[in-house]
Backbone bond lengths (Angstrom), bond angles and torsions (degrees), N, CA, C in turn:
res aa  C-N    CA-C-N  psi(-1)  N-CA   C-N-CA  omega(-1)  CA-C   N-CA-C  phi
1 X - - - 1.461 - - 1.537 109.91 -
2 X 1.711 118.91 122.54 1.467 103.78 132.02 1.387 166.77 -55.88
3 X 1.199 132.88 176.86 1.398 112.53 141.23 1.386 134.93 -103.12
4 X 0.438 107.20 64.61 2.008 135.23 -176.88 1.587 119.94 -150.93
5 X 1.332 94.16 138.45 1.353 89.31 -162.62 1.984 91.86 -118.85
6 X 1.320 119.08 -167.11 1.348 120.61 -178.20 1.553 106.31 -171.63
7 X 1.498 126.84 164.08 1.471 111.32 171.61 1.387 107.89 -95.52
8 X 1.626 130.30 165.60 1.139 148.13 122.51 0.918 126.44 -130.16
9 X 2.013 91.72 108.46 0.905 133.51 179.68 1.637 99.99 81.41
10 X 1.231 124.09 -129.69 1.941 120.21 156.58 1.179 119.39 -87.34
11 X 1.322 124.47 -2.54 1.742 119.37 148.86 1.312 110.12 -61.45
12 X 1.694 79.75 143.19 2.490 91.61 176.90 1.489 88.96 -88.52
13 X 1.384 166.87 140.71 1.181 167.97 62.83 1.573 117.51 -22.24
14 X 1.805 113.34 153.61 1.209 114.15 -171.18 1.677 87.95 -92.46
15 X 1.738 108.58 150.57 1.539 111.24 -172.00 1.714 111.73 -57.03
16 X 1.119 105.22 -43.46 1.441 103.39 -172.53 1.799 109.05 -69.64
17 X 1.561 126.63 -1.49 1.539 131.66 145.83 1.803 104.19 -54.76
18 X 0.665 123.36 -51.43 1.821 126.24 -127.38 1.505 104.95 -75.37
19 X 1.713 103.31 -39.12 1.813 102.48 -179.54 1.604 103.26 -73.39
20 X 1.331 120.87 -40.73 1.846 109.12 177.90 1.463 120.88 -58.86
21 X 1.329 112.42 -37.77 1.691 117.58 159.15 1.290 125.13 -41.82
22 X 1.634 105.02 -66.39 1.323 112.82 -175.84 1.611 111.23 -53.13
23 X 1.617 104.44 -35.81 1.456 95.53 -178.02 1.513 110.25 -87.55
24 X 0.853 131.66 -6.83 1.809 121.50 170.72 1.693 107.09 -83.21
25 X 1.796 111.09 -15.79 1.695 105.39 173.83 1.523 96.95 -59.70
26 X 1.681 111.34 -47.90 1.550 107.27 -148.85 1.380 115.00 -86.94
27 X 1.488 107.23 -21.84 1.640 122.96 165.16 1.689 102.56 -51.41
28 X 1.219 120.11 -33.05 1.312 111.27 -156.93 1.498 121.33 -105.15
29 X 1.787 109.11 -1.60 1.538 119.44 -172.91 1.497 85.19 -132.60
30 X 1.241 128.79 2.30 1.966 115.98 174.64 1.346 109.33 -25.37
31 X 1.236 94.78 -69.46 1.882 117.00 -159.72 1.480 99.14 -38.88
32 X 1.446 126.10 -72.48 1.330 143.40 -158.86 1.909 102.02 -87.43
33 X 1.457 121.88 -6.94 1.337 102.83 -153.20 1.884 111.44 -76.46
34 X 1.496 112.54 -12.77 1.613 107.97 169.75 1.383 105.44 -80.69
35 X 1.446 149.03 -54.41 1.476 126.45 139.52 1.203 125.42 10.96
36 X 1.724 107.61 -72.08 1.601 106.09 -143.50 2.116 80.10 -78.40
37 X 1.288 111.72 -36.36 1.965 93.47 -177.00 1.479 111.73 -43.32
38 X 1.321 110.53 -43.17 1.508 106.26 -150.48 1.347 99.21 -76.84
39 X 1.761 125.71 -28.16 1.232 121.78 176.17 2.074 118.65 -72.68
40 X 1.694 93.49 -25.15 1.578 90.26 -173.99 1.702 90.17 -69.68
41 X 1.546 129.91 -51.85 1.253 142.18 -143.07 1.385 103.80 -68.11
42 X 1.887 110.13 -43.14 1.021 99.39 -172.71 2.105 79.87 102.30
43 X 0.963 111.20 4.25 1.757 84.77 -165.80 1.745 120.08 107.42
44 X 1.862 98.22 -48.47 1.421 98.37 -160.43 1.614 129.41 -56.23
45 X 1.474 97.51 -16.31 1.554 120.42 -165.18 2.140 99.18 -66.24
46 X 1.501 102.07 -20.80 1.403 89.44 177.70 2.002 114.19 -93.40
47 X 1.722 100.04 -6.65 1.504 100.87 158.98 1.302 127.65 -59.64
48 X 1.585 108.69 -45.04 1.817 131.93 -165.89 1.708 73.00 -71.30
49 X 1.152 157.47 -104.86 1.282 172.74 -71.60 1.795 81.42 -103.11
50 X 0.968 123.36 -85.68 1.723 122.30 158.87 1.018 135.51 -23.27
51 X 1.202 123.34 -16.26 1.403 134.26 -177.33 1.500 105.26 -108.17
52 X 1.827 121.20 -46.26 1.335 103.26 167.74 1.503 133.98 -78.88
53 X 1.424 97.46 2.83 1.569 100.24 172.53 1.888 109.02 -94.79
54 X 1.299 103.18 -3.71 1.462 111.36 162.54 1.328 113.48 -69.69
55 X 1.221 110.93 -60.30 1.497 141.74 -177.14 1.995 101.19 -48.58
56 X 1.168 113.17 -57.99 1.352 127.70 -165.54 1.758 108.60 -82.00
57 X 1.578 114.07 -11.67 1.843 115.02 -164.70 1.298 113.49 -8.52
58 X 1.696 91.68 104.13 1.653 107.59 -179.60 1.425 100.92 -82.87
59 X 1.452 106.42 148.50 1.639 116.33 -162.29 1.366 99.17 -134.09
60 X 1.411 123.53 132.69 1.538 144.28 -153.81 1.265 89.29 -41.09
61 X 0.966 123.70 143.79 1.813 142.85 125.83 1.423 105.95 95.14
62 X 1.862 111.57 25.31 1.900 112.37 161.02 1.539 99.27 -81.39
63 X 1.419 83.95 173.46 1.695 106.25 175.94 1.609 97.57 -122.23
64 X 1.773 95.83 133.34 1.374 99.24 -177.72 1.826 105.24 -114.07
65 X 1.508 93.99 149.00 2.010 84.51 165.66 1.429 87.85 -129.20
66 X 1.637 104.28 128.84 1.082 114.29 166.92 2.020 111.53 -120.72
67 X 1.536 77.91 118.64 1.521 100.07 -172.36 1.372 117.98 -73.27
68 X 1.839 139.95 141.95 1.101 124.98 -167.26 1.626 126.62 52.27
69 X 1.401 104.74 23.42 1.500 106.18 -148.36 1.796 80.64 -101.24
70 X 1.354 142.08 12.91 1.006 136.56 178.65 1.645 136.01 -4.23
71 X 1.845 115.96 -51.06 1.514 113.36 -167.51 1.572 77.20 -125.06
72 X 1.656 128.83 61.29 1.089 138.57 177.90 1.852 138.38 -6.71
73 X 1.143 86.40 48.83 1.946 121.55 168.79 1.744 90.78 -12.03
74 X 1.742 83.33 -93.73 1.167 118.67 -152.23 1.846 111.63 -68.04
75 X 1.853 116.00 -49.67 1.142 86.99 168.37 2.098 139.67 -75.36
76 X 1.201 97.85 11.10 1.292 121.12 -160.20 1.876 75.68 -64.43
77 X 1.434 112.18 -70.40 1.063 141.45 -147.97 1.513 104.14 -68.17
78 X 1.189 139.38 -53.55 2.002 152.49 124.86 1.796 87.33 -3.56
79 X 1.419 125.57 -90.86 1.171 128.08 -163.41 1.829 113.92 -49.15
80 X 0.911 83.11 -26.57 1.738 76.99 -178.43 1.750 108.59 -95.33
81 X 1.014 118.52 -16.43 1.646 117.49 171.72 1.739 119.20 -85.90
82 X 1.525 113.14 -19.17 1.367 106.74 -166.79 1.327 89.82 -124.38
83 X 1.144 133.54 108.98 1.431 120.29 161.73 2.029 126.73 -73.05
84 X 1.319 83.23 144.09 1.479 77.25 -177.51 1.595 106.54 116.18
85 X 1.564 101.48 -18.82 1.251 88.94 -147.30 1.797 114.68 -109.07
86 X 0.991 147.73 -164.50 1.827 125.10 -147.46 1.690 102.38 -152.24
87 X 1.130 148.76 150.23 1.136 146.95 -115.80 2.065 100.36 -175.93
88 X 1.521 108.38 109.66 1.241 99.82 149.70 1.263 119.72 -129.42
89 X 1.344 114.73 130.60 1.420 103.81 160.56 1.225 129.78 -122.69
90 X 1.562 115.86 147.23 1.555 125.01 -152.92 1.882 93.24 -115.42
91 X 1.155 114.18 143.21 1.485 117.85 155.24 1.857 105.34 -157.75
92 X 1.877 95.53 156.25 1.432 91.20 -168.80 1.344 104.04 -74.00
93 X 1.178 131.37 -12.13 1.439 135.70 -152.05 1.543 93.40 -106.40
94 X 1.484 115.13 126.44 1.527 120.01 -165.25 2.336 97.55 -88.42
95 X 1.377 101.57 -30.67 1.301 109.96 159.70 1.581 145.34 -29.23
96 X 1.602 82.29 -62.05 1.632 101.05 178.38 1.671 97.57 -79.85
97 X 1.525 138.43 -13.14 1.231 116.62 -161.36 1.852 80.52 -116.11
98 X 1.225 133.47 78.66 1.146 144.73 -173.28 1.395 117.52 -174.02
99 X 1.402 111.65 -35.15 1.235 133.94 173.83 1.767 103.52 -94.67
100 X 1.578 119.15 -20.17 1.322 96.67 170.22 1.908 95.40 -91.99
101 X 0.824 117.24 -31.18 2.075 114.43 -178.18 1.529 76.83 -64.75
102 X 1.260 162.75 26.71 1.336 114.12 161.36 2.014 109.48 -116.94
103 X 1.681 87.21 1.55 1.765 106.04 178.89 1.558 90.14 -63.50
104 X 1.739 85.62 156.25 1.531 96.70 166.77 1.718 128.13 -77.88
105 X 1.805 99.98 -5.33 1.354 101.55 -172.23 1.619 102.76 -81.45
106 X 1.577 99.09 -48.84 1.877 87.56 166.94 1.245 112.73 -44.67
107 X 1.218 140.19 -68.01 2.031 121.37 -170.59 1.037 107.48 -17.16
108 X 1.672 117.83 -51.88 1.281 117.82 -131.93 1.834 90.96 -95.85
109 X 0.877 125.87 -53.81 1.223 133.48 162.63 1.589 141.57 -49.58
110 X 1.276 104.48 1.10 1.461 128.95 -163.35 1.491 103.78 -32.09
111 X 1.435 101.21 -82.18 1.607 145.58 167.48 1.632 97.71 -18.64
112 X 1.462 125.65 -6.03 1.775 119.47 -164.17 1.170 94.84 -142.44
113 X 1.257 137.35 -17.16 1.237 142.53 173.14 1.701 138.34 -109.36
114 X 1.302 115.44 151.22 1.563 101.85 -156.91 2.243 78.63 -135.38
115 X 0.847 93.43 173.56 1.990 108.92 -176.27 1.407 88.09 -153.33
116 X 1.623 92.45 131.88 1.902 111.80 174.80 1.140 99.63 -163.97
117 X 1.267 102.07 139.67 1.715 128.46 162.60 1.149 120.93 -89.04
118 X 1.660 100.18 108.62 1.631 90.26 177.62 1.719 79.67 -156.50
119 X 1.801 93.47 -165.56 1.634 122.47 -159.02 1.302 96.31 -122.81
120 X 1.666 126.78 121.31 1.172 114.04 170.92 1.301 129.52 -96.08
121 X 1.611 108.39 35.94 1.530 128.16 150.08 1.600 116.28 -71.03
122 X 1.368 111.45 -35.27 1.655 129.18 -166.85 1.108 94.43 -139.45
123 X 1.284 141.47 106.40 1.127 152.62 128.72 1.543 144.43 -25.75
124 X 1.435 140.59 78.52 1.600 114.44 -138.17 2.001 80.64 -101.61
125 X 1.596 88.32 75.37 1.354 96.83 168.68 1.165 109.82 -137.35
126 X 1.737 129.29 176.02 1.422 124.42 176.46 1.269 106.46 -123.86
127 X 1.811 104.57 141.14 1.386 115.82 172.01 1.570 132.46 -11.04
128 X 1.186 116.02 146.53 1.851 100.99 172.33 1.245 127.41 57.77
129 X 1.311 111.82 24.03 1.899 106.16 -147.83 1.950 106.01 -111.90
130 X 1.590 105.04 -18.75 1.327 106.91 -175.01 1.539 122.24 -124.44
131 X 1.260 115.08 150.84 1.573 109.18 171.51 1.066 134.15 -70.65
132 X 1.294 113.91 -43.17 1.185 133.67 -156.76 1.944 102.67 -142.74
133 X 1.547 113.45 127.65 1.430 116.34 -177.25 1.469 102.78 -128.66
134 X 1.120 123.71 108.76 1.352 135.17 -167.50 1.459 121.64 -118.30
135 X 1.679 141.83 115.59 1.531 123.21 -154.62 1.732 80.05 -141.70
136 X 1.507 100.30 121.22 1.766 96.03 146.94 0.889 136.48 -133.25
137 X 1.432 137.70 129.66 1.415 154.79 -164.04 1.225 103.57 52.61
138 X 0.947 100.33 36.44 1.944 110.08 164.07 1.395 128.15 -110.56
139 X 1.699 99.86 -19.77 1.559 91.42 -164.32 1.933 107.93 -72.20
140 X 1.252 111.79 -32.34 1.334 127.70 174.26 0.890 122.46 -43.09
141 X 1.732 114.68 -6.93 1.620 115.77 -171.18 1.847 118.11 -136.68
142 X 1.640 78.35 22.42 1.661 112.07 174.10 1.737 107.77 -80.34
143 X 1.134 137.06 159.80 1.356 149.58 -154.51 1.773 79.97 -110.63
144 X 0.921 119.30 -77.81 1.969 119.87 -158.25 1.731 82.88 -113.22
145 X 1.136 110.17 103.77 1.874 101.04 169.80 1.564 105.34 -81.05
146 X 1.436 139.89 -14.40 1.478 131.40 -175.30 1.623 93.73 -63.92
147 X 1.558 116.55 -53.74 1.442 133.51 -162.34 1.870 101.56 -57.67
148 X 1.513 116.45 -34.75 1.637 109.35 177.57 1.032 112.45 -84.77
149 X 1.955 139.68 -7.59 1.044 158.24 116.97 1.380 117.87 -7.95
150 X 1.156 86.45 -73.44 1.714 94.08 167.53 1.225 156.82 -72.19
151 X 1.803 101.41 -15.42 1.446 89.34 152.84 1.605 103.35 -129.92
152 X 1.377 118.70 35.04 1.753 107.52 120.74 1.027 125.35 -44.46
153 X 1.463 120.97 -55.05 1.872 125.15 -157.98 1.723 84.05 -67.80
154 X 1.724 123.10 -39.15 1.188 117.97 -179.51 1.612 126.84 -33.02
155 X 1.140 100.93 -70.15 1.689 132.99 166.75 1.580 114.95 -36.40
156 X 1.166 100.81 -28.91 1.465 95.19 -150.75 1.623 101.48 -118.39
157 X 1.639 97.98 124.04 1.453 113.83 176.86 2.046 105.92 -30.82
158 X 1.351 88.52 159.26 1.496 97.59 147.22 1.621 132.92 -68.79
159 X 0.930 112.02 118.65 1.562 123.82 -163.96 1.374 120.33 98.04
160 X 1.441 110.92 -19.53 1.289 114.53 178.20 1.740 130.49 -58.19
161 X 1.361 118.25 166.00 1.659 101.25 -159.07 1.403 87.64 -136.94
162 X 1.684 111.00 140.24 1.031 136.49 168.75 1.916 106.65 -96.52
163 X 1.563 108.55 122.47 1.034 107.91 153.19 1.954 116.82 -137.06
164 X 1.779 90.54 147.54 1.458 109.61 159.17 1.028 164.53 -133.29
165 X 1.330 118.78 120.31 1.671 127.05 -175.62 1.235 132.29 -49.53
166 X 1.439 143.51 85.94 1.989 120.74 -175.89 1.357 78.79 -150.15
167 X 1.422 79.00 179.61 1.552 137.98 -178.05 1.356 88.44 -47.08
168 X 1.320 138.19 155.09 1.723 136.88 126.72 1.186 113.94 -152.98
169 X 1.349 110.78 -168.05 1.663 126.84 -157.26 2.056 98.77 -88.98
170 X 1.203 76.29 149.45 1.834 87.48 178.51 1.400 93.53 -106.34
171 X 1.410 108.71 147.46 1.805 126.79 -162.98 1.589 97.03 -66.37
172 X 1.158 126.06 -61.20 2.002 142.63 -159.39 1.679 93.41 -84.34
173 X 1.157 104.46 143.42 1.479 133.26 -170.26 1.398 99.77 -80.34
174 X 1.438 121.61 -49.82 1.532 114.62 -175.52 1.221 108.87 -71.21
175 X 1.615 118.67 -48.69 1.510 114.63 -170.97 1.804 115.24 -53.17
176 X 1.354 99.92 -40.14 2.125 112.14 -170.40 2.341 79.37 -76.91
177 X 0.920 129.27 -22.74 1.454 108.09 -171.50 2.048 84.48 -99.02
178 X 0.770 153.91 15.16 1.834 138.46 121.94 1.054 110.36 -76.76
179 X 1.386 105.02 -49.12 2.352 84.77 -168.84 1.538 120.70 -42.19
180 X 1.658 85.15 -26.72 1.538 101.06 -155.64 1.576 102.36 -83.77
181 X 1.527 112.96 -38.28 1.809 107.29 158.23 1.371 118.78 -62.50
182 X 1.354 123.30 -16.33 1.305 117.22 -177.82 1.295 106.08 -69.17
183 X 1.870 99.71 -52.87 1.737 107.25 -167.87 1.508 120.31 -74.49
184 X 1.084 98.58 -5.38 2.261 104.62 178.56 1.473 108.51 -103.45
185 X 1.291 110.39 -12.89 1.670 106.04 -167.97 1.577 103.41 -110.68
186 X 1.411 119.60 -32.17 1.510 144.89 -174.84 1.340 124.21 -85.41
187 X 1.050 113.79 -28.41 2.077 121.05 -135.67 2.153 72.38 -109.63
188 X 1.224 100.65 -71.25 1.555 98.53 -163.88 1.416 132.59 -53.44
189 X 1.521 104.62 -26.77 1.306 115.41 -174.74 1.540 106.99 -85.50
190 X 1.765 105.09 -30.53 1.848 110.43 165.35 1.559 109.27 -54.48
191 X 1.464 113.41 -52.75 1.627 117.60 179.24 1.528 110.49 -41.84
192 X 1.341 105.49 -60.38 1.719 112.07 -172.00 1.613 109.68 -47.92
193 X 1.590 102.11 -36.74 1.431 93.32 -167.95 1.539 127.72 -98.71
194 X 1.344 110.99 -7.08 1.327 126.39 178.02 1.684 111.69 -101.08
195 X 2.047 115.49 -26.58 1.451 123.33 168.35 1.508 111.72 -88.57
196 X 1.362 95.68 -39.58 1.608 104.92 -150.42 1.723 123.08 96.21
197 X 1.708 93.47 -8.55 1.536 101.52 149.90 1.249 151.78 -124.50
198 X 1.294 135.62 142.16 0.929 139.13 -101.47 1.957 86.92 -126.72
199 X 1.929 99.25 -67.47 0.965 106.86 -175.49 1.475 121.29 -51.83
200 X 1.633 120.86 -58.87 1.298 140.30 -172.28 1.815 101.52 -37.54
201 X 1.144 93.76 -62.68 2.003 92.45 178.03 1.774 119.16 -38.37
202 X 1.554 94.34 -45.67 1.443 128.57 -161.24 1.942 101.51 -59.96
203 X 1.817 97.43 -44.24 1.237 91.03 169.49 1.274 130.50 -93.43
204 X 1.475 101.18 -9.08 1.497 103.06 179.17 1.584 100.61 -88.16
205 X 1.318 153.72 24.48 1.454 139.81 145.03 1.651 96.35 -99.40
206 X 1.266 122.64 -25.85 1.590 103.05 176.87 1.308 102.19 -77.11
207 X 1.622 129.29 -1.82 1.430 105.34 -161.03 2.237 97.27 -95.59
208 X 0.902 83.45 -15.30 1.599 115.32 169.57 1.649 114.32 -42.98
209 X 1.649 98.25 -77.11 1.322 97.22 -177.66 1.982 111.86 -85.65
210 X 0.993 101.76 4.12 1.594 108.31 166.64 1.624 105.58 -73.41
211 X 1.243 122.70 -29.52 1.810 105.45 -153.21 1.453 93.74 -102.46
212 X 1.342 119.95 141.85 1.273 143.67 175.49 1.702 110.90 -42.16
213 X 1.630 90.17 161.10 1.544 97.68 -148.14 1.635 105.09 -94.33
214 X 1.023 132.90 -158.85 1.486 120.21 -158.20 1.426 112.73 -64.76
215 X 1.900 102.93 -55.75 1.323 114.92 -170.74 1.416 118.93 -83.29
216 X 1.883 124.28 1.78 1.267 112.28 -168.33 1.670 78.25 -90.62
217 X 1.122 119.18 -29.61 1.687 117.40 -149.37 1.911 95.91 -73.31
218 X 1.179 110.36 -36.61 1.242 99.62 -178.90 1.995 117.39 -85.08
219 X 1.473 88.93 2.40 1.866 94.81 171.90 1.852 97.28 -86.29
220 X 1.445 114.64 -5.35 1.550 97.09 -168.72 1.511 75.12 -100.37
221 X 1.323 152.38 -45.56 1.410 124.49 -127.12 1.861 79.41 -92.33
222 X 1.688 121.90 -19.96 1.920 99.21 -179.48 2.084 80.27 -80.24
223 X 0.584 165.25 49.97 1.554 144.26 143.34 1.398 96.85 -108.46
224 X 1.316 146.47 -3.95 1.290 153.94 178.81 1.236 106.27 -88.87
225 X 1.448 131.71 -25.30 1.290 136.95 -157.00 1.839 135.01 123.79
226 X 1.676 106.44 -22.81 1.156 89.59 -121.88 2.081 65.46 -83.70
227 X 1.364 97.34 -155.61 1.519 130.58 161.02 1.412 127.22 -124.27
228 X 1.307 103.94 167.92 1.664 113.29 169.24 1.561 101.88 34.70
229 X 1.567 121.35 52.76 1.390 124.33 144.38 1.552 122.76 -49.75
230 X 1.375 110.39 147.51 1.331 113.49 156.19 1.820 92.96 -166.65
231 X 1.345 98.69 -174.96 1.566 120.80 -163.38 1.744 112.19 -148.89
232 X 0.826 114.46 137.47 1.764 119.56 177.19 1.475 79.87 -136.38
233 X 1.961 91.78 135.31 1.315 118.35 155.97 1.277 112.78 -73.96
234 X 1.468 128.19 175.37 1.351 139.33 -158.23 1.642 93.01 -155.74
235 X 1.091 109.09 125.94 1.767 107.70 172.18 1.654 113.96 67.81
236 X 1.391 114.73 8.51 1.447 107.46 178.90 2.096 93.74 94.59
237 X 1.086 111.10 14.31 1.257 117.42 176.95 1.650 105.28 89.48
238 X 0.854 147.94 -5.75 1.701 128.50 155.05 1.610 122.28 -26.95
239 X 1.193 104.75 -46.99 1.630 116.46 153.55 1.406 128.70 -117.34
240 X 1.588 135.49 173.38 1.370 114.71 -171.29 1.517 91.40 -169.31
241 X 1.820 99.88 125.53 1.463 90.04 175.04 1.844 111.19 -117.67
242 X 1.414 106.79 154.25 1.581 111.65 -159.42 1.895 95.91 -128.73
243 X 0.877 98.52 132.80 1.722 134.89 176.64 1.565 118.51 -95.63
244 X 1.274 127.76 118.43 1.250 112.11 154.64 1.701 88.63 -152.61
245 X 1.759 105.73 177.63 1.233 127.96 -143.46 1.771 89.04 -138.30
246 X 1.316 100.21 125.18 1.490 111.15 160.47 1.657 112.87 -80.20
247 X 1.167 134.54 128.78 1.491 130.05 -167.40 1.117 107.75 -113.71
């Protein structure tokens, strides 16, 4: 045990709890978990995913690390716009990165892509090494998120650009008090019936309204290093993706 504590989800947990949790949520919805998005999203979650690779125009022959990137969404999508260009993705959960090697876009992509298990508190990467650092709906389910902040800017060449995908706060009080009946009354009972779980959903909408709101989140990624932050909402802000630049 530490002394530090952290949430999961609206449980206070001691920090050194929080990464074995998180990984028995994702161990336990792998199979079904690109499913269960398109059913929470509605689909939309593969627009936001389209829109920051608009936002980001990957240009032939970077190297991307895409963090949490497990059943490989996002670099699938990097690899097919920039040619030339090379693809890792890391997740703690050895599960979800089994279920993305078992897509047909990995076959095809082999040769550009690498699968690793790691923690994006500690990185078992080396300095200077990437172009592009990209995390979605992952960072929320980090133990210290300033600390996976930090050694992104690590990772990542000079000039290189950090972008991120999550959950966030909607601007109007009434609209974030429906999402929020949608997502506590809706989200869990969909999980139960499409996983068979119940809980995992349960924490992933509390893990939602736990993570910081547009503008504190982009005051941690300039305390990380980066520059010339900014953020575009997604959906009127239900999601929100944030940019910054290693200089």
């Amino acid at each position: 045990m530490s002394d530090k504590t952290t949430h999961f989800g609206f449980r206070t947990v001691d920090e050194t709890e929080k990464a074995g949790l998180v990984h028995g949520v994702f161990s336990s919805v792998a199979s079904k978990y690109d499913v269960m998005n398109d059913l929470m999203s509605a689909g939309v979650h593969r627009l936001w995913k389209d829109a920051m690779m608009d936002w980001l125009a990957p240009r032939p022959g970077q190297r991307l690390l895409d963090v949490a990137g497990g059943t490989g969404d996002v670099a699938f999508r990097f690899l097919k716009r920039a040619a030339g260009s090379k693809a890792v993705v890391l997740d703690m959960t050895e599960s979800m990165l089994v279920a993305g090697r078992q897509r047909a876009d990995a076959g095809n992509m082999a040769d550009r892509l690498d699968w690793v298990v790691g923690d994006a508190m500690a990185l078992p990467l080396p300095d200077n090494s990437f172009d592009v650092y990209t995390i979605s709906f992952g960072i929320r389910n980090v133990t210290r998120v300033q600390d996976a902040l930090n050694e992104a800017h690590r990772v990542l060449r000079p000039g290189g650009r950090l972008m991120v995908l999550e959950f966030s706060q909607l601007p109007n009080a009434m609209m974030q008090k429906a999402y929020d009946l949608y997502s506590f009354n809706v989200i869990p009972p969909m999980g139960k019936l499409v996983t068979g779980d119940r809980d995992s959903y349960q924490y992933l909408v509390e893990s939602i309204r736990k993570f910081p709101d547009q503008d504190t989140f982009a005051g941690m990624i300039r305390q990380a290093g980066f520059d010339l932050v900014k953020y575009r909402n997604m959906s009127m802000g239900i999601a929100a993706l944030h940019s910054g630049w290693k200089v």
